[in-house]
PDB file of N, CA, C and O in Angstrom:
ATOM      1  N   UNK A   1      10.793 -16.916  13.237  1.00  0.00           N
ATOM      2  CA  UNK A   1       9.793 -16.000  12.705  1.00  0.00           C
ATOM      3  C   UNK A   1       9.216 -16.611  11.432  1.00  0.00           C
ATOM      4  O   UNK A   1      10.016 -17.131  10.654  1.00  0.00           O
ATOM      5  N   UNK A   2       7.512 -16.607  11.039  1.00  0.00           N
ATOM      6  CA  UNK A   2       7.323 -17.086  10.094  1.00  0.00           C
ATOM      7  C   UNK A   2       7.456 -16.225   8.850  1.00  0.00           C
ATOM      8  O   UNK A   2       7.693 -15.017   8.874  1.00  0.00           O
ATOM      9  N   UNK A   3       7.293 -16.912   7.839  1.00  0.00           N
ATOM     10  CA  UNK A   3       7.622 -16.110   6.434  1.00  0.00           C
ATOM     11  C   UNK A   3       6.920 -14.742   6.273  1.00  0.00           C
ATOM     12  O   UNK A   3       7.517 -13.670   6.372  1.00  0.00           O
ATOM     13  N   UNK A   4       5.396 -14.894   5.977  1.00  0.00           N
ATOM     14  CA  UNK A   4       5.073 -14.230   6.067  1.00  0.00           C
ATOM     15  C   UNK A   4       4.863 -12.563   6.782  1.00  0.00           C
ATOM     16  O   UNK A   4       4.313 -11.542   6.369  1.00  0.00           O
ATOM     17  N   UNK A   5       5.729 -12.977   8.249  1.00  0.00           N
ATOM     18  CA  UNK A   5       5.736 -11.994   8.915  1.00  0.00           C
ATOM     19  C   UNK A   5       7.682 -11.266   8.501  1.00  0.00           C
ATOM     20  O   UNK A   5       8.205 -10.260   8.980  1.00  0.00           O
ATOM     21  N   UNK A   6       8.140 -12.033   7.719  1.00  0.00           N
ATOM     22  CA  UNK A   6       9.613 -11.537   7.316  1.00  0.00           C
ATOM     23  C   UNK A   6       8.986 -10.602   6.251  1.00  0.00           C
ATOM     24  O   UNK A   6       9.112  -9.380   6.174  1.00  0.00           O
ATOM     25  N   UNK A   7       8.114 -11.635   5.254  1.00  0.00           N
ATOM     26  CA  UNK A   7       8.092 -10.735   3.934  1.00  0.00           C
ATOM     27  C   UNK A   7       6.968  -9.401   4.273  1.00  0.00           C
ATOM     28  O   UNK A   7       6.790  -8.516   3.435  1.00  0.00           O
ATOM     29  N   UNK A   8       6.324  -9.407   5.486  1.00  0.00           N
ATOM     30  CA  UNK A   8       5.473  -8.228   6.024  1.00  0.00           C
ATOM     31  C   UNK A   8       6.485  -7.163   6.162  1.00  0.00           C
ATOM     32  O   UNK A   8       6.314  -6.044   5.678  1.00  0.00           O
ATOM     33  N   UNK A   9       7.911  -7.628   7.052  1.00  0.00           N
ATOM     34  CA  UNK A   9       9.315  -6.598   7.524  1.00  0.00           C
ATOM     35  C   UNK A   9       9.619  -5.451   6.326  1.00  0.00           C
ATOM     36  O   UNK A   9       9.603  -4.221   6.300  1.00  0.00           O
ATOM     37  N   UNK A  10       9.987  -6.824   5.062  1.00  0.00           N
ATOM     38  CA  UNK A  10      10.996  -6.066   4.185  1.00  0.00           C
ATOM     39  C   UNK A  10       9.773  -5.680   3.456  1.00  0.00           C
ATOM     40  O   UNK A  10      10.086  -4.525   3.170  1.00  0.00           O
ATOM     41  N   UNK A  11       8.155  -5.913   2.772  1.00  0.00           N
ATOM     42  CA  UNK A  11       7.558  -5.209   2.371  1.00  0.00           C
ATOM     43  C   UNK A  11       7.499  -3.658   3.270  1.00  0.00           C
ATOM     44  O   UNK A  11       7.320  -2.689   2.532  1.00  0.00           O
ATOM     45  N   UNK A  12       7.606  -3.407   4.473  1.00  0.00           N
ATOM     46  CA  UNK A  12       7.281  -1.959   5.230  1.00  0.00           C
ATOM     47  C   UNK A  12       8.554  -1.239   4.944  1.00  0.00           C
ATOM     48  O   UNK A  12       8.636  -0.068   4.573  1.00  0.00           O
ATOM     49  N   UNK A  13       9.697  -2.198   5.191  1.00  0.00           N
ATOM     50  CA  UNK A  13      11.243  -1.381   4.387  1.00  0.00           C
ATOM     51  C   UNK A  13      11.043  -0.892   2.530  1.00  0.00           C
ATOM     52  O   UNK A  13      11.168   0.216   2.009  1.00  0.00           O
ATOM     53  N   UNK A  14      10.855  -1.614   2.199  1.00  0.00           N
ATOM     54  CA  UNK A  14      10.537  -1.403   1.049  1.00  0.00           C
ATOM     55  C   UNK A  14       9.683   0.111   0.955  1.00  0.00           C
ATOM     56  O   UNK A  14      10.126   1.002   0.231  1.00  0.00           O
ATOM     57  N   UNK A  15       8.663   0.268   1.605  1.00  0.00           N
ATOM     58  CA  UNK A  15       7.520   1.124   1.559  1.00  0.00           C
ATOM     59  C   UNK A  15       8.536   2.387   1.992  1.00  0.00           C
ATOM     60  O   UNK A  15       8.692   3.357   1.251  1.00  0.00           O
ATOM     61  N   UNK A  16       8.960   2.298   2.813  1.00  0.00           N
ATOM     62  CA  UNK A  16       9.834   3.630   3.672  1.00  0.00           C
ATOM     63  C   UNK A  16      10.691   4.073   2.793  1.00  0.00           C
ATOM     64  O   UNK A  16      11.053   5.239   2.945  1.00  0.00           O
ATOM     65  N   UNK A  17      11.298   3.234   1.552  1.00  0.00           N
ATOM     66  CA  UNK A  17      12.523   3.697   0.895  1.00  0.00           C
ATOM     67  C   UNK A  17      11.424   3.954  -0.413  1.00  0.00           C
ATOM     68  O   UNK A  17      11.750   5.032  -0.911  1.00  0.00           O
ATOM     69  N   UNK A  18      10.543   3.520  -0.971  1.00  0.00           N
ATOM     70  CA  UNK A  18       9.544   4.085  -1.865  1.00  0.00           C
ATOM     71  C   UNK A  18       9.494   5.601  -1.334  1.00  0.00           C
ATOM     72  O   UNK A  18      10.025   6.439  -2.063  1.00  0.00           O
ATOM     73  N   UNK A  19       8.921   6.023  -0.165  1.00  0.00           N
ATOM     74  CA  UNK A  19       8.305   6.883   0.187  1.00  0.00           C
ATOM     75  C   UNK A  19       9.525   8.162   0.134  1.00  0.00           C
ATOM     76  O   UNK A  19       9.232   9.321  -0.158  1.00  0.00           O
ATOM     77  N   UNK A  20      10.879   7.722   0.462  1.00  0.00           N
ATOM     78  CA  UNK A  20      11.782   9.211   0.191  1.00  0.00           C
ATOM     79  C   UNK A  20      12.663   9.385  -0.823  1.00  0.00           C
ATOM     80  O   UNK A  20      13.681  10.077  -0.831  1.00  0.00           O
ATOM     81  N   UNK A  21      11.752   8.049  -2.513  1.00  0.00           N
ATOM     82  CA  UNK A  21      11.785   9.076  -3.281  1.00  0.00           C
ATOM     83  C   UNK A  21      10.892   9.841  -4.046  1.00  0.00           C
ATOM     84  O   UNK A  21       9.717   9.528  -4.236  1.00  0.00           O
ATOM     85  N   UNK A  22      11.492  10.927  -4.523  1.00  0.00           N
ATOM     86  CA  UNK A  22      10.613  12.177  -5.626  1.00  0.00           C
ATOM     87  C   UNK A  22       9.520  11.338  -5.800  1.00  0.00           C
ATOM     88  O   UNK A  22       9.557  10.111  -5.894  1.00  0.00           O
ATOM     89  N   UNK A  23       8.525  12.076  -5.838  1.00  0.00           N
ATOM     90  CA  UNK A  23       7.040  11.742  -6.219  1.00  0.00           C
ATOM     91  C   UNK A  23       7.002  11.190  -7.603  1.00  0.00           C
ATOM     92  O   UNK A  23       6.100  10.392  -7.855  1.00  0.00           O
ATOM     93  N   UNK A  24       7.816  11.490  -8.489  1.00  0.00           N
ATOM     94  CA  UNK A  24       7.781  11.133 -10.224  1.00  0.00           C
ATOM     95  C   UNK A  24       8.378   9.342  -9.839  1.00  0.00           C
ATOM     96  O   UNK A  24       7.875   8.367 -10.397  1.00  0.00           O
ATOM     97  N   UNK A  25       9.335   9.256  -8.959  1.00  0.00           N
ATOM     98  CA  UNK A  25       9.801   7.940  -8.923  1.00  0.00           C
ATOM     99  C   UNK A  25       9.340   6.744  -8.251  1.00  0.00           C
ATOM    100  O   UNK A  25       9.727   5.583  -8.386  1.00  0.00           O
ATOM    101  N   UNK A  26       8.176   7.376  -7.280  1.00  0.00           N
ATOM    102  CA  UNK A  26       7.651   6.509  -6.471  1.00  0.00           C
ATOM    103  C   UNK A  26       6.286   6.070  -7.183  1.00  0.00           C
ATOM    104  O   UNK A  26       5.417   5.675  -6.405  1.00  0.00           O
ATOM    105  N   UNK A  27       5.960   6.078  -8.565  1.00  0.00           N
ATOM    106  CA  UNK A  27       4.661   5.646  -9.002  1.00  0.00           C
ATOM    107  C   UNK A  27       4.720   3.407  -9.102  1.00  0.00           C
ATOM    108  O   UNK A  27       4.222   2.416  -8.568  1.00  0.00           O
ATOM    109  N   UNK A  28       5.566   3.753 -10.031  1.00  0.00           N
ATOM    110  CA  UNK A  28       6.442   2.426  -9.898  1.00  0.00           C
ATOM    111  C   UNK A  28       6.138   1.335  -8.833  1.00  0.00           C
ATOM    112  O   UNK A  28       5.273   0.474  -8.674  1.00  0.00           O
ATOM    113  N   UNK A  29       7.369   1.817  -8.106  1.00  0.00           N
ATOM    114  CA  UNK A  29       7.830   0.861  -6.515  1.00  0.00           C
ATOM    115  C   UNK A  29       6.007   1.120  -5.577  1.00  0.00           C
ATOM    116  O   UNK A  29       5.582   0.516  -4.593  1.00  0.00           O
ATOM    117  N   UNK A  30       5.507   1.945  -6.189  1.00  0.00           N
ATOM    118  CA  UNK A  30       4.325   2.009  -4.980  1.00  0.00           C
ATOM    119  C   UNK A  30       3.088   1.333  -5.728  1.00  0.00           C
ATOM    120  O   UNK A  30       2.114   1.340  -4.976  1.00  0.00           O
ATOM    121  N   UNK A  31       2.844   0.821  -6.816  1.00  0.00           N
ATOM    122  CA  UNK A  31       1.701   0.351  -7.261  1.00  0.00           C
ATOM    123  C   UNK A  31       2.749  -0.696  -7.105  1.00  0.00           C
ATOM    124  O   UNK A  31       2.863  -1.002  -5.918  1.00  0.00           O
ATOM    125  N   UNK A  32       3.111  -0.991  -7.460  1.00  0.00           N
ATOM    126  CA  UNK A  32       3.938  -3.001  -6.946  1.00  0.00           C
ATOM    127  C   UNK A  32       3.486  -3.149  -5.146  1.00  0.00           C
ATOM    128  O   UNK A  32       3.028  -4.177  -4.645  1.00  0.00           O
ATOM    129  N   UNK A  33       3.688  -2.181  -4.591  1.00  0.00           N
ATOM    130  CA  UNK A  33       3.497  -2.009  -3.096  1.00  0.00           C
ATOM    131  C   UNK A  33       2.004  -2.613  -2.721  1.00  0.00           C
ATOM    132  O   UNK A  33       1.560  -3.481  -1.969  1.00  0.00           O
ATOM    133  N   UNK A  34       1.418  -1.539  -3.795  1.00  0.00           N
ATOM    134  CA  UNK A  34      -0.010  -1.666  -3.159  1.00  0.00           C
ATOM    135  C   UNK A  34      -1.021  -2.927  -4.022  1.00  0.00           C
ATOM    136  O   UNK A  34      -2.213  -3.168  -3.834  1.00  0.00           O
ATOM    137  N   UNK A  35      -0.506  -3.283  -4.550  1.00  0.00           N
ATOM    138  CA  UNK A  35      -0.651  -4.772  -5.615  1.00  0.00           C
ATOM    139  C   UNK A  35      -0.499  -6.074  -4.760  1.00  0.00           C
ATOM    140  O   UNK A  35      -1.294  -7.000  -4.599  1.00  0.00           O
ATOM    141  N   UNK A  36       0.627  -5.893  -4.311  1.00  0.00           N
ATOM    142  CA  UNK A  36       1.413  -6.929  -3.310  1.00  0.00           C
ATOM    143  C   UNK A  36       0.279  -6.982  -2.190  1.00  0.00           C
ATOM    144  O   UNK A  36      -0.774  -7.615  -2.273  1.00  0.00           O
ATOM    145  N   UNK A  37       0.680  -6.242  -1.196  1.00  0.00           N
ATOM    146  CA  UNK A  37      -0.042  -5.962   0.102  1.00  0.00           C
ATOM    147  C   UNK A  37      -1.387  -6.847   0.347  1.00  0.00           C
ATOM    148  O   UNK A  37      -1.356  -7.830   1.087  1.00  0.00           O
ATOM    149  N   UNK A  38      -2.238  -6.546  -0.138  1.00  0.00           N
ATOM    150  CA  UNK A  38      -3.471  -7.447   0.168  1.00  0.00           C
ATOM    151  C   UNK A  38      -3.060  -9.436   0.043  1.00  0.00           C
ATOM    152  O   UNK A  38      -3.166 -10.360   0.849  1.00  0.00           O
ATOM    153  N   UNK A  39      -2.680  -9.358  -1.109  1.00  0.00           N
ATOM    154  CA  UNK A  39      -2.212 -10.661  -0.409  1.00  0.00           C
ATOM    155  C   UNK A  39      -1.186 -11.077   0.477  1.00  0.00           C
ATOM    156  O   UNK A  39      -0.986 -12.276   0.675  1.00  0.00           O
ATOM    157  N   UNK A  40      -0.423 -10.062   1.107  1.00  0.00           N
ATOM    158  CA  UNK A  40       0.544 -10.742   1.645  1.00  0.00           C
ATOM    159  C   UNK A  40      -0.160 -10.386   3.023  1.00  0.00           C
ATOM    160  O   UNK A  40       0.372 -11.006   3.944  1.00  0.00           O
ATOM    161  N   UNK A  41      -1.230  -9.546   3.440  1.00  0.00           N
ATOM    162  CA  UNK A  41      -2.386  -9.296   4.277  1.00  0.00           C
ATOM    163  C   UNK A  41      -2.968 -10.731   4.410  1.00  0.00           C
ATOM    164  O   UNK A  41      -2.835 -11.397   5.437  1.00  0.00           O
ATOM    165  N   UNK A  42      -3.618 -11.159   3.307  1.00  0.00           N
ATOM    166  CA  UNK A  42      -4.629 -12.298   3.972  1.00  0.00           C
ATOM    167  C   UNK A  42      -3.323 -13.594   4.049  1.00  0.00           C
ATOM    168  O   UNK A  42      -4.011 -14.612   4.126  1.00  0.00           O
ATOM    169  N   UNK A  43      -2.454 -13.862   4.059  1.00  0.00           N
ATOM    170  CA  UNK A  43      -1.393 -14.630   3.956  1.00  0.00           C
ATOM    171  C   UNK A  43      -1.203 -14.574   5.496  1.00  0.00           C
ATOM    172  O   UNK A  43      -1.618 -15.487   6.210  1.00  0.00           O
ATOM    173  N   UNK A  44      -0.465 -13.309   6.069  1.00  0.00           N
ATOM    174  CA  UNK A  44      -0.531 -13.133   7.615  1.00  0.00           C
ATOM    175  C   UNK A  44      -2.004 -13.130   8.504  1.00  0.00           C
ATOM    176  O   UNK A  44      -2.039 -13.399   9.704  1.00  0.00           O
ATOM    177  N   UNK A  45      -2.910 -12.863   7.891  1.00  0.00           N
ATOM    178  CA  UNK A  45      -4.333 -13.213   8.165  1.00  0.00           C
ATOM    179  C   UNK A  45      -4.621 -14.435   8.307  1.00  0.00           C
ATOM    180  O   UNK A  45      -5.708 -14.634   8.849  1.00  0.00           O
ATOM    181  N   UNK A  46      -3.808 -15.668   7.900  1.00  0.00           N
ATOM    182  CA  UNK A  46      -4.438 -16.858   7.838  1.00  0.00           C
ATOM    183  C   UNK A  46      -3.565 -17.609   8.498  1.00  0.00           C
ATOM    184  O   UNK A  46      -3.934 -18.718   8.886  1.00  0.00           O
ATOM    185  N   UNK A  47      -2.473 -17.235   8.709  1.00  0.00           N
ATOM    186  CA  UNK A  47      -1.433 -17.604   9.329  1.00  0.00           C
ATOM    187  C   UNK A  47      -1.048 -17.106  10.777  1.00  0.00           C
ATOM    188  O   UNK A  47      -0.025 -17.575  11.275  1.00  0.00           O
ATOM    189  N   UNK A  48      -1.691 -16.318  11.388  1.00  0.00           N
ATOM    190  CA  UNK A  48      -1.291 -15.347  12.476  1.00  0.00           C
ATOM    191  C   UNK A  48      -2.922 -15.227  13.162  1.00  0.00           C
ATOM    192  O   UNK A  48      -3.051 -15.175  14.385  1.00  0.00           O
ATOM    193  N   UNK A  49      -3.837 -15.200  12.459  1.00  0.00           N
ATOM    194  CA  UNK A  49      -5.268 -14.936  12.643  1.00  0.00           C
ATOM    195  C   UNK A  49      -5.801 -13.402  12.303  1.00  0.00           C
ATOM    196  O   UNK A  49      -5.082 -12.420  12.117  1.00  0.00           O
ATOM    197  N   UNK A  50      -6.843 -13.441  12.279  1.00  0.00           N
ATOM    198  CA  UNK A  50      -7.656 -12.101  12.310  1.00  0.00           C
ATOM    199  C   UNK A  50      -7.394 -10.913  12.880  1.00  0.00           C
ATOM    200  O   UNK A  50      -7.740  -9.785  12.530  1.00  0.00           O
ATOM    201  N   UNK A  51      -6.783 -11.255  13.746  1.00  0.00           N
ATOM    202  CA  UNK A  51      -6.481  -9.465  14.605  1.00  0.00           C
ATOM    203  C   UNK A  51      -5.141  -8.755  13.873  1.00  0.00           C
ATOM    204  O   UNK A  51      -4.990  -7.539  13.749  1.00  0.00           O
ATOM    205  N   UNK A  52      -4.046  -9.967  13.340  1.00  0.00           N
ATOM    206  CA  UNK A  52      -3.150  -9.305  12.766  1.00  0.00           C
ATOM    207  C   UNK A  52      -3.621  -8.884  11.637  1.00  0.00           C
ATOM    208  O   UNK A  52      -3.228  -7.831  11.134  1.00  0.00           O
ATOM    209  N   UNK A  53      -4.517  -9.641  11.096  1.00  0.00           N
ATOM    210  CA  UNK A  53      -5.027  -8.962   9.810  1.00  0.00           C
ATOM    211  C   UNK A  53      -5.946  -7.613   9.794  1.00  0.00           C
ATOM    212  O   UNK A  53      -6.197  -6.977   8.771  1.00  0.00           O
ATOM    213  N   UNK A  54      -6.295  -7.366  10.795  1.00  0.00           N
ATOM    214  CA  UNK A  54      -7.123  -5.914  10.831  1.00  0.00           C
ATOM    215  C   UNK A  54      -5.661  -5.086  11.309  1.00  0.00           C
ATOM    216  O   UNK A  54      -5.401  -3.996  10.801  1.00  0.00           O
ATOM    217  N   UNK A  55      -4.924  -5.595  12.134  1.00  0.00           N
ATOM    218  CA  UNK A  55      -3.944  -4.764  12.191  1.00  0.00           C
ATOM    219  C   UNK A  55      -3.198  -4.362  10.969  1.00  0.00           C
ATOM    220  O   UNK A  55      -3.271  -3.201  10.566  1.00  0.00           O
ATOM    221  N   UNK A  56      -2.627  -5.081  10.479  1.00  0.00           N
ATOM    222  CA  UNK A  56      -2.286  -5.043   9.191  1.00  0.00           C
ATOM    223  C   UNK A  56      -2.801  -3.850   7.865  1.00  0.00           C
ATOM    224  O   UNK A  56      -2.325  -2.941   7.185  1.00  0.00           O
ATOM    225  N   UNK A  57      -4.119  -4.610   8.086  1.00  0.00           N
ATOM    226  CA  UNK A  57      -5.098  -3.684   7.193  1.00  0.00           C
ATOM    227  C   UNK A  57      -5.500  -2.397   7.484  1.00  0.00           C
ATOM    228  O   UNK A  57      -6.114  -1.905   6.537  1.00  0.00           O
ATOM    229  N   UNK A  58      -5.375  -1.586   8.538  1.00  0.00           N
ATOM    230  CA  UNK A  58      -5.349  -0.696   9.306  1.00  0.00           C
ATOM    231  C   UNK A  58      -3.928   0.323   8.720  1.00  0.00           C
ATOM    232  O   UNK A  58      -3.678   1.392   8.163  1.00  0.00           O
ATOM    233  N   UNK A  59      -3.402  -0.651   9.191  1.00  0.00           N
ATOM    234  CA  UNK A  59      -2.093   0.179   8.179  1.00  0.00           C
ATOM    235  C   UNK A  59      -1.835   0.128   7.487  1.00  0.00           C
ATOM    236  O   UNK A  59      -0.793   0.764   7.330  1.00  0.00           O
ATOM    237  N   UNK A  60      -2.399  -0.672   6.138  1.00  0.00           N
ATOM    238  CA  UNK A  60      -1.934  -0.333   4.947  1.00  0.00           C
ATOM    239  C   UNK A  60      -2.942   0.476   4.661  1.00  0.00           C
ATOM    240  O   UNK A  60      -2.784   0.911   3.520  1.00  0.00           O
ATOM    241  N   UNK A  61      -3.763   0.824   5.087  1.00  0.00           N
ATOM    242  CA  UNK A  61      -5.021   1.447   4.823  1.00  0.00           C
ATOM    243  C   UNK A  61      -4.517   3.100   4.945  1.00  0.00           C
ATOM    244  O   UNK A  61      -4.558   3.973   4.078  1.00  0.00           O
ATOM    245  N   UNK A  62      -4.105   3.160   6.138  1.00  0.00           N
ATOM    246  CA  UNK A  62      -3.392   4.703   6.618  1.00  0.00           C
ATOM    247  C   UNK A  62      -2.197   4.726   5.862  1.00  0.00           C
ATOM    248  O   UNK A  62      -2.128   5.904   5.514  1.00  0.00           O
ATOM    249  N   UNK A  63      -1.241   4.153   5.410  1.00  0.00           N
ATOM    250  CA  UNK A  63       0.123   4.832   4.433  1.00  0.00           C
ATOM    251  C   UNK A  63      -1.145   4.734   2.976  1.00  0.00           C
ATOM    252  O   UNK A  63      -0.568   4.993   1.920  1.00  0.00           O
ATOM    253  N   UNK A  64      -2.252   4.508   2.834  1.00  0.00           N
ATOM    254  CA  UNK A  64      -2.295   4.452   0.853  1.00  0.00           C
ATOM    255  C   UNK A  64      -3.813   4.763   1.176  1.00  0.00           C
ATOM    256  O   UNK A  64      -4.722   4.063   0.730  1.00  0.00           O
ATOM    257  N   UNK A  65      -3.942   5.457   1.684  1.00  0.00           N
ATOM    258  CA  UNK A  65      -5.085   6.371   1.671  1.00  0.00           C
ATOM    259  C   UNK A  65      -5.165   6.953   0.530  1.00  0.00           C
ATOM    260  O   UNK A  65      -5.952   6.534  -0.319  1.00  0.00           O
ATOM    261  N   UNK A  66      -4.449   7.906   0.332  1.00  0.00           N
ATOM    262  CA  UNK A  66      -4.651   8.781  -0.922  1.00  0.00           C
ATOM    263  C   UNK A  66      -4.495   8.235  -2.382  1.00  0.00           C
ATOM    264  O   UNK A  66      -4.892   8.745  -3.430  1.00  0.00           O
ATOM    265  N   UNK A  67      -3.979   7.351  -2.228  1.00  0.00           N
ATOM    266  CA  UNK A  67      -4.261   6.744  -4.035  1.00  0.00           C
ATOM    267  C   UNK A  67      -5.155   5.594  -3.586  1.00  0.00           C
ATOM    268  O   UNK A  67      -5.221   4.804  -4.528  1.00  0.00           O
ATOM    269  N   UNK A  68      -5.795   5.209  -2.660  1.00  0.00           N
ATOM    270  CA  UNK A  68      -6.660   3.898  -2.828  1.00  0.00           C
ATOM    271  C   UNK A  68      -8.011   5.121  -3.041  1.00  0.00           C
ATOM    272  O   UNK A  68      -8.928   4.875  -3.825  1.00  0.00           O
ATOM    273  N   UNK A  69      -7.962   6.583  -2.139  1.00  0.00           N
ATOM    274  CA  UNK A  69      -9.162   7.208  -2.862  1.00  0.00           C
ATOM    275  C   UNK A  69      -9.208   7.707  -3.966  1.00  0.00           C
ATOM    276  O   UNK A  69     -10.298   7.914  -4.500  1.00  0.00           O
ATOM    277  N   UNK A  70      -7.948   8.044  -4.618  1.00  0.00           N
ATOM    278  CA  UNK A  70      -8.083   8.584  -5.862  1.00  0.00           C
ATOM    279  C   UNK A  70      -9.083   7.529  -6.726  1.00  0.00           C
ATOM    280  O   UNK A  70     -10.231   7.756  -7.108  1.00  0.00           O
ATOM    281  N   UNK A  71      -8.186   6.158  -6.934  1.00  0.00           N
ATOM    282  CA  UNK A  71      -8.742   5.168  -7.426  1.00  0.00           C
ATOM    283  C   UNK A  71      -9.998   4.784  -7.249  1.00  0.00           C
ATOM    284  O   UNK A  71     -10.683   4.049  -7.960  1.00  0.00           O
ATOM    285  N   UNK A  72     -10.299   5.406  -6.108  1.00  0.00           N
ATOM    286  CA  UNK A  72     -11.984   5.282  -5.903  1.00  0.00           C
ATOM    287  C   UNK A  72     -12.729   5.944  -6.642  1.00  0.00           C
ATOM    288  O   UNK A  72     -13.500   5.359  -7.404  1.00  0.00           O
ATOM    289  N   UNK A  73     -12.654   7.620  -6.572  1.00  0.00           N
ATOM    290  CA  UNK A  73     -13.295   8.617  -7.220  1.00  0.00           C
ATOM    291  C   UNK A  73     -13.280   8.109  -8.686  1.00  0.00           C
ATOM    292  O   UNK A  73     -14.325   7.890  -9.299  1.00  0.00           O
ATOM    293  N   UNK A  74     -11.717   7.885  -9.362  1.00  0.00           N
ATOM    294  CA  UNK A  74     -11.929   7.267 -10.939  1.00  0.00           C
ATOM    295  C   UNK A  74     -12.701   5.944 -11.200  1.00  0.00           C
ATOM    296  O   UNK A  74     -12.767   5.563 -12.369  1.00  0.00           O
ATOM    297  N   UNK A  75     -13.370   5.111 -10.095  1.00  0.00           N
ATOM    298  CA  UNK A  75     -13.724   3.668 -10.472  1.00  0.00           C
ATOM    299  C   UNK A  75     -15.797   4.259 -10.266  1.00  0.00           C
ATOM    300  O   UNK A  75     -16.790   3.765 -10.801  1.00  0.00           O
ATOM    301  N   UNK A  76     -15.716   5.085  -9.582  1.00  0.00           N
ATOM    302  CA  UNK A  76     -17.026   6.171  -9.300  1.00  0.00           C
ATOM    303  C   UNK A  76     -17.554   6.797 -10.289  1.00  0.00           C
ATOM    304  O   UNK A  76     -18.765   6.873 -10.495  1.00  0.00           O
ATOM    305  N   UNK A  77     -16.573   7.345 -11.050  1.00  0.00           N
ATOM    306  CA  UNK A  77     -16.480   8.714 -11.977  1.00  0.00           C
ATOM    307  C   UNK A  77     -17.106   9.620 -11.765  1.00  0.00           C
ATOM    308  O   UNK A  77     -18.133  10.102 -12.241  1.00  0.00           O
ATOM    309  N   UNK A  78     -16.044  10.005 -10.542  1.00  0.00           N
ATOM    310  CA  UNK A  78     -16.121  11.470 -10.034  1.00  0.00           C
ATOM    311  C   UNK A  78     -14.804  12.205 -10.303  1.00  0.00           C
ATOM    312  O   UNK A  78     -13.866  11.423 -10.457  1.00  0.00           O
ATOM    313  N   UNK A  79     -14.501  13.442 -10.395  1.00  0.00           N
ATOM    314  CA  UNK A  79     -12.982  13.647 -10.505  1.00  0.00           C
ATOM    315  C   UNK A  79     -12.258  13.238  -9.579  1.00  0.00           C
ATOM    316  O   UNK A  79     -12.490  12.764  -8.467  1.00  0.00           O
ATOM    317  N   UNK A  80     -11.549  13.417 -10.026  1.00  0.00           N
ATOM    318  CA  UNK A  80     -10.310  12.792  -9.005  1.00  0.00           C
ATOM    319  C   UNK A  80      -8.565  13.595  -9.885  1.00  0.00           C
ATOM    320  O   UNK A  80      -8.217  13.525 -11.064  1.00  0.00           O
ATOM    321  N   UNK A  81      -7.873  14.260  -8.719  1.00  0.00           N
ATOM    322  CA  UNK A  81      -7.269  15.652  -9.093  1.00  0.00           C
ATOM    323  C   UNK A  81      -5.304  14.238  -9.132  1.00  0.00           C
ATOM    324  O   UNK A  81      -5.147  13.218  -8.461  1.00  0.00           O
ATOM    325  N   UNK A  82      -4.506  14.736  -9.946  1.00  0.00           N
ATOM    326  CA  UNK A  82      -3.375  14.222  -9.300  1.00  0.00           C
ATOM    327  C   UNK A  82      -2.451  15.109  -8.375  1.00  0.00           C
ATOM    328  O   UNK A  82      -2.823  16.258  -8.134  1.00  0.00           O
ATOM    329  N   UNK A  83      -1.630  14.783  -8.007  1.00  0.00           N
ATOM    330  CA  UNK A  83      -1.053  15.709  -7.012  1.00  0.00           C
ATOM    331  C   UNK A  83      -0.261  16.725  -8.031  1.00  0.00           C
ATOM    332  O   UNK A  83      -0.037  16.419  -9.202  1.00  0.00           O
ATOM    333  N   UNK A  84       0.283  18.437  -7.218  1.00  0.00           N
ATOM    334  CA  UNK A  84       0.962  18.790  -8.036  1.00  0.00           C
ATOM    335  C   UNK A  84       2.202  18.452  -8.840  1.00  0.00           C
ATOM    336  O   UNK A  84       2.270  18.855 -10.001  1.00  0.00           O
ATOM    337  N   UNK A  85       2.823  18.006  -8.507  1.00  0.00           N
ATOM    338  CA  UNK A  85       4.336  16.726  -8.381  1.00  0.00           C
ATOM    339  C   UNK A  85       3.717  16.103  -9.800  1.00  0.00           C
ATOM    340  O   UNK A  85       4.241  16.677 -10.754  1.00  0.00           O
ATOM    341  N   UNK A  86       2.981  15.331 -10.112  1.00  0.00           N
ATOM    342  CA  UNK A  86       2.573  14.647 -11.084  1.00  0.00           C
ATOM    343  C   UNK A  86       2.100  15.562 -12.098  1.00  0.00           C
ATOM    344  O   UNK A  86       2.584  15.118 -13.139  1.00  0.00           O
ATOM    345  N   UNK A  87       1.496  16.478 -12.344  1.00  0.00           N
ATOM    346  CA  UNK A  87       0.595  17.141 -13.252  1.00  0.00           C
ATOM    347  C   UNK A  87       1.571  18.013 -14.099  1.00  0.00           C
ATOM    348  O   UNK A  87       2.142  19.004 -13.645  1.00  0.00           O
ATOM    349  N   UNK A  88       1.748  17.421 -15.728  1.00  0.00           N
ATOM    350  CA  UNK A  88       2.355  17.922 -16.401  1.00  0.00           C
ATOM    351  C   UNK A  88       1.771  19.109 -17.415  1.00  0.00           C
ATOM    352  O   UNK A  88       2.529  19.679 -18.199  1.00  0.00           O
TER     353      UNK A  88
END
């Protein structure tokens, strides 16, 4: 198996054990997540070809939906709400 498709494995393990914890703890482990990802996307993109990379991108797209739009609305400047979990 090539590298890239190992460090694709334990990045999605990684993501799954981000994801069940508390919302206060997952800010952390999930912006490293979503930092990472695109390059380790065009990495298997260049190495595997194009279809894994829309595959790929497809799904990182669907688990980080909601903070890649938040980040949208704030780069827009439109509001953009945090979840209740966060809002002190």
């Amino acid at each position: 198996m090539s590298p890239p498709l190992v460090l694709g494995c334990l990045w999605v393990l990684a993501a799954a054990v981000t994801a069940m914890l508390p919302m206060r703890r997952q800010m952390v482990p999930g912006l490293t997540l979503l930092i990472v990802a695109p390059v380790l996307l065009v990495w298997i993109g260049l190495v595997h070809g194009w279809l894994w990379l829309a595959i790929g991108l497809f799904a990182f797209l669907s688990m980080f939906r909601n903070p890649l739009l938040y980040f949208l609305r704030r780069a827009l400047g439109r509001p953009a709400r945090l979840p209740k979990e966060l809002e002190k």
